[in-house]
C-alpha positions as a Markdown table, in Angstrom:
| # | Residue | x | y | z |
|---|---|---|---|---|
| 1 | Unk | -0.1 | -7.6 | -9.1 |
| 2 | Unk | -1.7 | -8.9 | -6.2 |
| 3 | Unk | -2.4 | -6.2 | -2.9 |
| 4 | Unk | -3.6 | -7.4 | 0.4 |
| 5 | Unk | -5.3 | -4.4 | 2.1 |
| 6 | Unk | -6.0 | -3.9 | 5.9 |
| 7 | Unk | -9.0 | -4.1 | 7.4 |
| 8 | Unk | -8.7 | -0.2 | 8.7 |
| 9 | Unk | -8.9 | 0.3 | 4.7 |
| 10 | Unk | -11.7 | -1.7 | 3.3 |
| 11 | Unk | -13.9 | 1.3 | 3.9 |
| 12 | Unk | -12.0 | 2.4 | 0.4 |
| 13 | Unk | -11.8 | -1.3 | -1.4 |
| 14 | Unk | -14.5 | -3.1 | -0.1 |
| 15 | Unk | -12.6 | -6.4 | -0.2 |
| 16 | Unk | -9.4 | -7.6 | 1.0 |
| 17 | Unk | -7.4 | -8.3 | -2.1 |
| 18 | Unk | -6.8 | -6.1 | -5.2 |
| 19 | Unk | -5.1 | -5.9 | -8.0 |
| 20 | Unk | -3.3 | -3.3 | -9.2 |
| 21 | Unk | 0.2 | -2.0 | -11.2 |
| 22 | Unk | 3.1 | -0.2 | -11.0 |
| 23 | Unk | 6.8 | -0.3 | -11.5 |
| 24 | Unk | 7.4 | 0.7 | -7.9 |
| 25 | Unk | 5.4 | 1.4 | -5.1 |
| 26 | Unk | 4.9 | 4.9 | -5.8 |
| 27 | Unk | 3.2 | 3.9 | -8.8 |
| 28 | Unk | 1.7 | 1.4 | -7.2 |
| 29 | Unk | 0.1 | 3.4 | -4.7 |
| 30 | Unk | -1.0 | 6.0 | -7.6 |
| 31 | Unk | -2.7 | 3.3 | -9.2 |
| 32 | Unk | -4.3 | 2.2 | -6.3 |
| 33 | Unk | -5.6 | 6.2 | -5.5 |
| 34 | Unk | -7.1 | 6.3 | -9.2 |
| 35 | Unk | -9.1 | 2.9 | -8.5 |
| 36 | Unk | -9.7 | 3.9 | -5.1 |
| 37 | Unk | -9.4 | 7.4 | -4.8 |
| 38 | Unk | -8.5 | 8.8 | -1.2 |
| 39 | Unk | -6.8 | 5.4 | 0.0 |
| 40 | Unk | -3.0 | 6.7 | -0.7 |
| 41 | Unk | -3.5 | 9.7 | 1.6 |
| 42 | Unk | -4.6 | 7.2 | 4.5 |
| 43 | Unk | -1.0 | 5.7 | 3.6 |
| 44 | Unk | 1.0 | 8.3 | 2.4 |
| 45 | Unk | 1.4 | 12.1 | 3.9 |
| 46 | Unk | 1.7 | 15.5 | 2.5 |
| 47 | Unk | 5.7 | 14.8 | 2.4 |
| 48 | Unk | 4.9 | 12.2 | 0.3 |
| 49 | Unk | 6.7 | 9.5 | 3.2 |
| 50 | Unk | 5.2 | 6.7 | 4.6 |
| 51 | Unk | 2.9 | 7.3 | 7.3 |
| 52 | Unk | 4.0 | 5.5 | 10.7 |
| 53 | Unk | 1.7 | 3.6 | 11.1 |
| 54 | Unk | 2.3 | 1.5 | 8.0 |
| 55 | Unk | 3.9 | -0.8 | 6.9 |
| 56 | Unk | 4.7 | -2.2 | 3.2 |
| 57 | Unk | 5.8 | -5.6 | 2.6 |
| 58 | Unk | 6.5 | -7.2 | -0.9 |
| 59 | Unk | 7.0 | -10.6 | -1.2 |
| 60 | Unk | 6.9 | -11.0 | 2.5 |
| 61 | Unk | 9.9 | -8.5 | 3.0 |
| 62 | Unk | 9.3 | -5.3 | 4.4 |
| 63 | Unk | 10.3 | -2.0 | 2.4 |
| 64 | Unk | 10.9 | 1.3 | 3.8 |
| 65 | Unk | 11.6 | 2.9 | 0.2 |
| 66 | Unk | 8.8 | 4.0 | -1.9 |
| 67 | Unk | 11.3 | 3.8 | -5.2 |
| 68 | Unk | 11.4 | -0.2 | -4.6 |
| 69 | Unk | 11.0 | -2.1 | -7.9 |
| 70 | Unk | 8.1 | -4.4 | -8.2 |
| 71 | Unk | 7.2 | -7.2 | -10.7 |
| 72 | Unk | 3.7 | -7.7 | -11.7 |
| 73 | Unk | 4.5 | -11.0 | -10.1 |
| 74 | Unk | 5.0 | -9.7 | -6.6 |
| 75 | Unk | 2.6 | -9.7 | -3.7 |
| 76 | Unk | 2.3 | -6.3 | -1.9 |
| 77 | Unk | 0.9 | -6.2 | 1.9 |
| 78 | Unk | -0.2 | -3.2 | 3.6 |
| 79 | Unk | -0.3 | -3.3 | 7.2 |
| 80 | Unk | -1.1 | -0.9 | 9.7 |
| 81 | Unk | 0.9 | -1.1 | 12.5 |
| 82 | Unk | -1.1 | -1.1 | 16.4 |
| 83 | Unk | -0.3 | 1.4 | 18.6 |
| 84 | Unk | -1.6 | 2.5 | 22.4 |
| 85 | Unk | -0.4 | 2.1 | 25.6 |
């Protein structure tokens, strides 16, 4: 399926859009970590929650649950929220 990547993380991808697989984001996210290894930590923390500063969105919609179901039809953003004052 199709992932668009944020700009904070094309360090790790080197391009905007990916593709990768999974049943559901967790899976998702492990696939993306063996393609690209170290990117789920910059997403993901040691609790194995999403970090704050991100956000997921699949099919436009966001998702706060890393057990969501995806299709390999579905279109997965990650954004990285701003912050600062």
């Amino acid at each position: 399926m199709k992932v668009l990547i944020p700009s904070s993380l094309l360090s790790y991808t080197g391009t905007q859009e990916v593709e990768a697989s999974g049943a559901t984001l967790t899976e998702l996210l492990a696939d993306l970590d063996r393609r690209y290894p170290g990117l789920r930590f910059r997403v993901i923390d040691e609790q194995d929650r999403m970090r704050r500063h991100m956000r997921f969105f699949v099919n436009g919609e966001q998702v706060f649950d890393l057990a969501q179901p995806l299709r390999p039809t579905d279109a997965v953003y990650l954004v990285q929220a701003l912050s600062g004052g």
